[in-house]
Structure formats: C-alpha cells, structure tokens
MARTI-611883 format. One line per 5 residues: number of its first residue (from 1); their letters; for each residue x, y, z of N, C-alpha, C. Coordinates in Angstrom, 3 decimals, always signed. Each point is the difference from the previous one (the first is absolute). Example, Ala and Ser with C-alpha at 12.3 -4.5 7.8 and 13.67 -1.06 7.14 Angstrom:
REM MARTI-611883
1	as	+13.190/-5.690/+7.800/-0.890/+1.190/+0.000/+0.900/+1.200/+0.000 | -0.350/+1.050/-0.720/+0.820/+1.190/+0.060/-0.770/+1.090/+0.730
REM end
This chain:
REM MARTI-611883
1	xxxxx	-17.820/+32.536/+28.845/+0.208/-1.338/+0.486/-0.747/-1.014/-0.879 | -1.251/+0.241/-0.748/-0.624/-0.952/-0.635/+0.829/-0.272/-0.994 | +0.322/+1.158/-0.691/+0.781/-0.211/-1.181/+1.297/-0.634/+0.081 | +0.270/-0.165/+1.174/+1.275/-0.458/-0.282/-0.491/-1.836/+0.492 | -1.060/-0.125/+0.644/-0.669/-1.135/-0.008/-0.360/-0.780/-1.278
6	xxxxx	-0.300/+0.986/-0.486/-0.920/-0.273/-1.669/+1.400/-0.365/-0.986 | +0.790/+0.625/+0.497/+1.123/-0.177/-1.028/+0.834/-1.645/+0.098 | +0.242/+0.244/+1.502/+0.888/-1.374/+0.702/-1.066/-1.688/-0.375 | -1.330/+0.429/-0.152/-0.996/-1.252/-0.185/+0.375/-0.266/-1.635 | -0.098/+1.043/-0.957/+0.435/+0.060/-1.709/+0.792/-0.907/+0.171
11	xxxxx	+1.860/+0.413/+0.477/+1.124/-0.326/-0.249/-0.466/-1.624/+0.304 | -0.680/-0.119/+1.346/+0.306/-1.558/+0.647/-0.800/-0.646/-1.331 | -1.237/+0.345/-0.630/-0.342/-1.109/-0.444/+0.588/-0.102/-1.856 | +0.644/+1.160/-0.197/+0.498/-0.038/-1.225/+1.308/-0.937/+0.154 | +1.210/-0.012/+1.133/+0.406/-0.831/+0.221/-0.265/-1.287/+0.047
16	xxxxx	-1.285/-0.600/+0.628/-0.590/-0.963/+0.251/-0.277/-0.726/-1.047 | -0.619/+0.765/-1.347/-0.860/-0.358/-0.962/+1.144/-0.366/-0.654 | +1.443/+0.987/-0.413/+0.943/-0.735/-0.761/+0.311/-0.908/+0.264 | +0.159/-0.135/+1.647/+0.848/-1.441/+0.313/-0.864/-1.290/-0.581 | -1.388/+0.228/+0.179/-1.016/-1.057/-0.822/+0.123/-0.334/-1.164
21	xxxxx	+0.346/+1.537/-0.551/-0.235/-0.336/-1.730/+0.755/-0.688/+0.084 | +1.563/-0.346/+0.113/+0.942/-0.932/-0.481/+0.027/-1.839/+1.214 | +0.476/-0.589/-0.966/-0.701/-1.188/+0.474/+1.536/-0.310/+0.849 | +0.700/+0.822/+0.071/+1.136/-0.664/+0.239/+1.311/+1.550/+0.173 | +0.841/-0.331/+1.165/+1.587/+1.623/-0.120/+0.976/-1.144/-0.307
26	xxxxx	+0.839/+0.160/-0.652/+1.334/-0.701/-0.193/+0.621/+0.471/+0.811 | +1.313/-0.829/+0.057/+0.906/+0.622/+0.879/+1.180/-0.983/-0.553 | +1.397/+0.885/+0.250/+0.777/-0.402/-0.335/+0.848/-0.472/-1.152 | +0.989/-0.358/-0.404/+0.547/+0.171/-1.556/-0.461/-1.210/-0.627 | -0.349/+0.235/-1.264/-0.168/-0.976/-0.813/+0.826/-1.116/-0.424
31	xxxxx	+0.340/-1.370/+0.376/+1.155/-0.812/-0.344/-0.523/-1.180/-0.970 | +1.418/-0.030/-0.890/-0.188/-0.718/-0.785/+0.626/-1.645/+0.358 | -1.256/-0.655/-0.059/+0.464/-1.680/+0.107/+0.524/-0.883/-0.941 | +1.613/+0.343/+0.199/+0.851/-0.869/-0.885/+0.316/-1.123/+0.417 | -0.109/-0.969/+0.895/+0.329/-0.778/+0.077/-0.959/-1.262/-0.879
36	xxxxx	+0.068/-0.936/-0.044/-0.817/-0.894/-1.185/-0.504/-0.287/+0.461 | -0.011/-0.861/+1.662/-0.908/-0.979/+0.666/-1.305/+1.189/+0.474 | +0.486/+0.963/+0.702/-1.319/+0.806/+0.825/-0.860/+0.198/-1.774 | +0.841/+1.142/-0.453/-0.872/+0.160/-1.601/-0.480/-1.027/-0.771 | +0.212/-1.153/-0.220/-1.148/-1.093/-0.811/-0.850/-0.305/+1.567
41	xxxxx	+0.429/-0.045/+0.977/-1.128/-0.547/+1.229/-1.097/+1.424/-0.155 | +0.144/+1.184/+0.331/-1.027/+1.094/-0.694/-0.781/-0.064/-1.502 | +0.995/-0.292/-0.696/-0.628/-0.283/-1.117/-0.854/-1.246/-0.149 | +0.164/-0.747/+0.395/-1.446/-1.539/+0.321/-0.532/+0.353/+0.424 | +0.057/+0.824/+1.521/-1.186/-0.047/+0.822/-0.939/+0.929/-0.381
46	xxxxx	+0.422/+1.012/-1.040/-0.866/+1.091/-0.640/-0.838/-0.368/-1.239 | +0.648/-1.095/-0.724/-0.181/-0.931/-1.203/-0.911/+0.179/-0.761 | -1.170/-0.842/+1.531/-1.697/+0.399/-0.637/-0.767/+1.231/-0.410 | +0.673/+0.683/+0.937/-0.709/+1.487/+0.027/+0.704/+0.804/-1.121 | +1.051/-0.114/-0.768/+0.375/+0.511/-0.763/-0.564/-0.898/-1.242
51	xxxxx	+0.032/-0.398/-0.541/-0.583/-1.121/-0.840/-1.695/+0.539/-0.266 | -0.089/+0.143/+0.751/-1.880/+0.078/+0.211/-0.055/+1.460/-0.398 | +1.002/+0.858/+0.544/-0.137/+1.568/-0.285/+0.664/+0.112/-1.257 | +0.874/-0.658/-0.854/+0.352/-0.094/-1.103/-0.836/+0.050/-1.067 | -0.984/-1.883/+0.179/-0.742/+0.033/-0.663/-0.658/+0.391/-0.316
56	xxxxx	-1.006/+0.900/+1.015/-0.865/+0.760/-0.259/+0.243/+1.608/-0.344 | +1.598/+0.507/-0.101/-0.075/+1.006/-0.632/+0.626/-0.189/-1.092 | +0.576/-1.237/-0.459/-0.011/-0.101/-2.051/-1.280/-0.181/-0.562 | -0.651/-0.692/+0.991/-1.638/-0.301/-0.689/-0.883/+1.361/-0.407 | +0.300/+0.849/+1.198/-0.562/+1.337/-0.304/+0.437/+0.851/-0.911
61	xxxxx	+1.441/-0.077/+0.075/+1.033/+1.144/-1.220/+0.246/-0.798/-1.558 | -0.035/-0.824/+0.338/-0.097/-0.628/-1.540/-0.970/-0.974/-0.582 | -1.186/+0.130/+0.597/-1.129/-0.919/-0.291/+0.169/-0.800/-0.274 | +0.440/-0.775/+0.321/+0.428/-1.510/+0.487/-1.183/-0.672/+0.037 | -0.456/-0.785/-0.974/-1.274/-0.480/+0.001/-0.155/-1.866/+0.381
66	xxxxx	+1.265/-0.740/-0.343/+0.402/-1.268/+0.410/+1.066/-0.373/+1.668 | +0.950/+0.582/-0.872/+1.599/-0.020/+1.420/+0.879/+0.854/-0.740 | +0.675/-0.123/+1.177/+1.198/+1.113/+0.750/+1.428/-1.271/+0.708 | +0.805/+0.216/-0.922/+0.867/-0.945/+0.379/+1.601/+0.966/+0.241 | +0.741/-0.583/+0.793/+1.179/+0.885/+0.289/+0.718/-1.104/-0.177
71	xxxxx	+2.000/+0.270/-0.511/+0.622/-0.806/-0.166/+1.282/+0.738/+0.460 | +0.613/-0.293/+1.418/+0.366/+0.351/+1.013/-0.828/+0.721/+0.862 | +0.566/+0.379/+0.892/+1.688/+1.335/+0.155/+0.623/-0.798/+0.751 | +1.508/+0.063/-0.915/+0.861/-0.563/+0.656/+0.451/+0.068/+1.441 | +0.565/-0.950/+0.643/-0.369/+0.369/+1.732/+1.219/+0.932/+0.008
76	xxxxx	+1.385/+0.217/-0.487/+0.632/+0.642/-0.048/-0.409/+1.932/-0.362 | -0.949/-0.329/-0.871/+0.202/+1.550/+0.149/-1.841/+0.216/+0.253 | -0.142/-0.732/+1.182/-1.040/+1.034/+0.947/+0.572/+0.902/+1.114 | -0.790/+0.422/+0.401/+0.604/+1.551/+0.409/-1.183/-0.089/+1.641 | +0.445/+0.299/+0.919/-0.971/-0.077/+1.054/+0.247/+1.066/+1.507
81	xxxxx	-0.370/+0.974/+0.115/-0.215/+1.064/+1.062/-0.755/-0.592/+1.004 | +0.377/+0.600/+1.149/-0.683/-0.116/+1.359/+0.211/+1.013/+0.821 | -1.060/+0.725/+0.590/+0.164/+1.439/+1.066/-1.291/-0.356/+0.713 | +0.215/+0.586/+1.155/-0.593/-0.259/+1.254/-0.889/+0.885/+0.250 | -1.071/-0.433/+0.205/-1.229/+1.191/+0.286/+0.146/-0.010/+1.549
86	xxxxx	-0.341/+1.367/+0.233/+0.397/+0.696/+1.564/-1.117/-0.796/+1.004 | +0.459/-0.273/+0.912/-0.891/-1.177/+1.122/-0.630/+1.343/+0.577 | -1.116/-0.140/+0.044/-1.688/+0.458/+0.548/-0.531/+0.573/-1.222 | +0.604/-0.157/-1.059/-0.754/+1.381/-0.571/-1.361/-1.069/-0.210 | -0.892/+1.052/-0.833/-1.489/-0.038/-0.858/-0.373/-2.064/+0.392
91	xxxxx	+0.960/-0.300/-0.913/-0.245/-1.104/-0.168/+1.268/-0.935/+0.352 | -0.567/-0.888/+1.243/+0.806/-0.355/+0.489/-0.046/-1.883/-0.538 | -1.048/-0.463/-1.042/+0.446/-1.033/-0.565/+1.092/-0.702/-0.761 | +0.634/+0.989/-0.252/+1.033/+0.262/-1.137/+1.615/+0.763/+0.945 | +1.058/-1.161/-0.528/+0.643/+0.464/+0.960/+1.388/+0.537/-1.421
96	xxxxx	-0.080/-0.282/-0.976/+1.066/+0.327/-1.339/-0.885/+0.364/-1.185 | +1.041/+0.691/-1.223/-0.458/+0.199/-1.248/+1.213/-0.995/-0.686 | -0.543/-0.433/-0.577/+0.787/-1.099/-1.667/+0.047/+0.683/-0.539 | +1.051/+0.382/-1.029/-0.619/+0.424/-1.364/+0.886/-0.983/-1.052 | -0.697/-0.354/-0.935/+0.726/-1.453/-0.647/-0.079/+0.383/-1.550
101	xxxxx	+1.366/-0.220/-0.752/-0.071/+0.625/-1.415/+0.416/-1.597/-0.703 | -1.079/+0.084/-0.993/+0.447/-1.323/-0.736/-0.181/+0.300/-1.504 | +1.221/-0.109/-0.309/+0.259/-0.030/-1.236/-0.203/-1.211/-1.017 | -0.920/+0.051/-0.366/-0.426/-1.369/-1.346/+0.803/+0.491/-1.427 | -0.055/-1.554/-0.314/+0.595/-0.049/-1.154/-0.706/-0.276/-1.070
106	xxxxx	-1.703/-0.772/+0.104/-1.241/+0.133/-0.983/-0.840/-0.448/+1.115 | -0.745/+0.966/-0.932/-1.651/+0.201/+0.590/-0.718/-0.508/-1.213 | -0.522/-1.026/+0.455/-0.786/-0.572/-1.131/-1.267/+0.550/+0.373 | -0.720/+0.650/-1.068/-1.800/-0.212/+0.161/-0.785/-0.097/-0.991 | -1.054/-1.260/+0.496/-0.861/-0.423/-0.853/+0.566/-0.646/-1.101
111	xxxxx	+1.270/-1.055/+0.310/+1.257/-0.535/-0.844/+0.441/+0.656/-0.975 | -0.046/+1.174/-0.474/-0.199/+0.413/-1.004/+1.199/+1.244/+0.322 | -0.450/+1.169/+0.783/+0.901/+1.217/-0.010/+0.970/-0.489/+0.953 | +1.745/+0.546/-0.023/+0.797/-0.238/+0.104/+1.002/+1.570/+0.899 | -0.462/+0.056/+1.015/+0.746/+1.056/+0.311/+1.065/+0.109/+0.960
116	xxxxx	+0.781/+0.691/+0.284/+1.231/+0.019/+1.199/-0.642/+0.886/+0.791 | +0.425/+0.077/+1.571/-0.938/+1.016/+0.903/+0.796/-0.301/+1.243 | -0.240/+1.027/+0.871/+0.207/-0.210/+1.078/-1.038/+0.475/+1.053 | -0.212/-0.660/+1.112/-0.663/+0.780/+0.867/+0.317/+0.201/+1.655 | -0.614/+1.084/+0.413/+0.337/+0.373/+1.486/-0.911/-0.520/+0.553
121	xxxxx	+0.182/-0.583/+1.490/-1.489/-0.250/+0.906/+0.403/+0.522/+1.496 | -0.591/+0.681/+0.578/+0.265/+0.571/+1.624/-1.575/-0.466/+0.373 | +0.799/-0.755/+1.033/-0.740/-0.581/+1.134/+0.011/+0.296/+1.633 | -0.968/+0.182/+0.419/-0.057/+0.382/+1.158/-0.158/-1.732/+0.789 | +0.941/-0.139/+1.114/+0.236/-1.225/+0.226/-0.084/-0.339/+1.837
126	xxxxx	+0.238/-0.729/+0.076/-0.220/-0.694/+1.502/+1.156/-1.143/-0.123 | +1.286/+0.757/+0.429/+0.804/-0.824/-0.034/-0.133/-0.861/+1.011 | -0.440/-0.339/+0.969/-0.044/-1.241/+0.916/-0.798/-0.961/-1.056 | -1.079/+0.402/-0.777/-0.673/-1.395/-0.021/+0.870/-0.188/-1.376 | +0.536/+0.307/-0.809/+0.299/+0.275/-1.309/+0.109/-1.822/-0.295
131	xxxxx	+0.710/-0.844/+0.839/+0.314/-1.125/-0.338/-1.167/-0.754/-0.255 | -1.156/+0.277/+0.488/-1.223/-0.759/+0.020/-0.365/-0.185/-1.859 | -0.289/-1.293/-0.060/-0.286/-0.283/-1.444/-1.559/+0.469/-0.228 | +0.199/+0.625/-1.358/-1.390/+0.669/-0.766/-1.047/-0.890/+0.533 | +0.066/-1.773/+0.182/-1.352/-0.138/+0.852/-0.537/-0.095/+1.371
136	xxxxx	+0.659/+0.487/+0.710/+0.073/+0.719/+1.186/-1.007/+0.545/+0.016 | -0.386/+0.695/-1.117/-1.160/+1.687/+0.474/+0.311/+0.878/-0.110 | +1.442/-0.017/-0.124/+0.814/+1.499/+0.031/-1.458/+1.071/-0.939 | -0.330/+1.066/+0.521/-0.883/+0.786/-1.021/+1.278/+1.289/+0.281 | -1.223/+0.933/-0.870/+0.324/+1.818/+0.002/+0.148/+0.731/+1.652
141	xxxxx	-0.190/-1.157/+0.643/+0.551/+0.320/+1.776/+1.518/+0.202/+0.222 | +0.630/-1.099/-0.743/+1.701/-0.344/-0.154/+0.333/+0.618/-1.063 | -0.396/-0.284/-1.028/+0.875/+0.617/-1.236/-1.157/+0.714/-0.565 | +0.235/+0.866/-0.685/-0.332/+0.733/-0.190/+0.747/+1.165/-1.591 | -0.633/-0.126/-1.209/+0.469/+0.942/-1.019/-0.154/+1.763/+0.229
146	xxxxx	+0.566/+0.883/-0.145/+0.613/+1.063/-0.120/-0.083/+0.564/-1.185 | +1.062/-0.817/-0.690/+0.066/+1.101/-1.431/+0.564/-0.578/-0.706 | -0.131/-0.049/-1.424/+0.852/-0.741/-1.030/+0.068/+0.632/-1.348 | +0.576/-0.162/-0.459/+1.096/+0.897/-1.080/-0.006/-1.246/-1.185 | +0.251/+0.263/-1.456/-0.077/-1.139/-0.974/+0.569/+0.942/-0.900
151	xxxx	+1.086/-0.849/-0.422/+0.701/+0.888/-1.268/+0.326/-1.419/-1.091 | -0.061/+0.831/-1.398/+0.491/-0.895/-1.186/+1.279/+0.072/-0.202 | +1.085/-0.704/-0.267/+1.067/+0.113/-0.098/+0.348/-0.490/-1.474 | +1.306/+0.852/-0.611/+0.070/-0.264/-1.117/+0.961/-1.251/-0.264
REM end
C-alpha cells in the first residue's frame, strides 16, 4: 500500500511540475489572419514590442554599434497566426499566441551594412487588452515574447 502511495504522490507532482514548467497549453488550430483590417490592427498593437525585440537582437547579432534601421515590410506580405491557449491552464494571463513573419526588404546597420532578412516573433498575448496603446502599461503581464527566429534572405 505505501508503494503504491509513494508512487501515486511521484506521478501527481511530476504532473504538477510539468504543468509549471510551461507557461502556457495551446489549444486548438492555428489560423491564419488574412483579412487586412484585423492583421495591420495586430500588427500596430504589437508594433512596440516587436521593434524593441528587433532592435535589440540586430544590435546583439551584428554589433550594431550606432542604428538598426528597417525599410518595410510591406503590409501586404506580412503574415500573422493566432491560436488559443486552453482556458485554466498554468497561466491564465494570456489568453492567444501571435506568431508574426515579417519579411524586410533592407536592414540597414550602422548606415553602412545592407542586408535582406526576415523575422519571426510569437507572442504570448491577452487578447482582451491587446487594443490598449503601448502607454497604457501594457508590460510582460499582456504581451509577452516566446520565441523568435531571424533569417538572411538572399
């Protein structure tokens, strides 16, 4: 009987501990937002936070010692996902994932280097407040970075 005590306490908290490790369960299919008005309204309201996570990873990957300038992405070919994180899980601040692909056409840095690139950004989001403007307060409570991806394009 202990052992099977000893065993059933393991399972609960190894369960427990995964559900912690992850900040977040998805749920449901991933859809893509084609329409123009919702996708540039996501794309503003994410603006700052992408911008800021931009800058600071050309500054890091290409030592960027002045600026970091981008010239687009055209609003036509941004690209924008939305899937629904499962209601109760871990973290219940966050009610969607973004994931937003923007394709540039130059990356200027430090006026000088000249490159094409694209990058991914997944955001963990709070779609109720999403409309609230960057000076709001919005912090890492509402939105929230994930993961991002950076490729050179030829």
């Amino acid at each position: 009987m202990k052992k099977i005590t000893l065993m059933l306490v393991i399972v609960f908290f190894f369960i427990v501990g995964n559900a912690y490790a992850s900040n977040f369960i998805e749920a449901g299919k991933e859809v893509e937002v084609k329409d123009y008005a919702p996708k540039m309204f996501i794309y503003q309201s994410l603006h700052v936070w992408m911008t800021h996570d931009m800058s600071e990873y050309y500054h890091k990957k290409y030592n960027a010692k002045k600026s970091v300038g981008w010239e687009g992405p055209n609003p036509d070919k941004i690209r924008i996902w939305i899937k629904e994180i499962k209601p109760g899980s871990v973290d219940r601040t966050h009610t969607h994932t973004v994931r937003v692909s923007l394709p540039y056409e130059k990356v200027i840095i430090d006026d000088k280097k000249e490159i094409k690139a694209a990058d991914t950004f997944i955001y963990a989001i709070n779609a109720n407040l999403l409309s609230l403007c960057p000076e709001s307060g919005k912090s890492e409570k509402e939105i929230k970075l994930i993961n991002s991806y950076h490729k050179v394009r030829p």
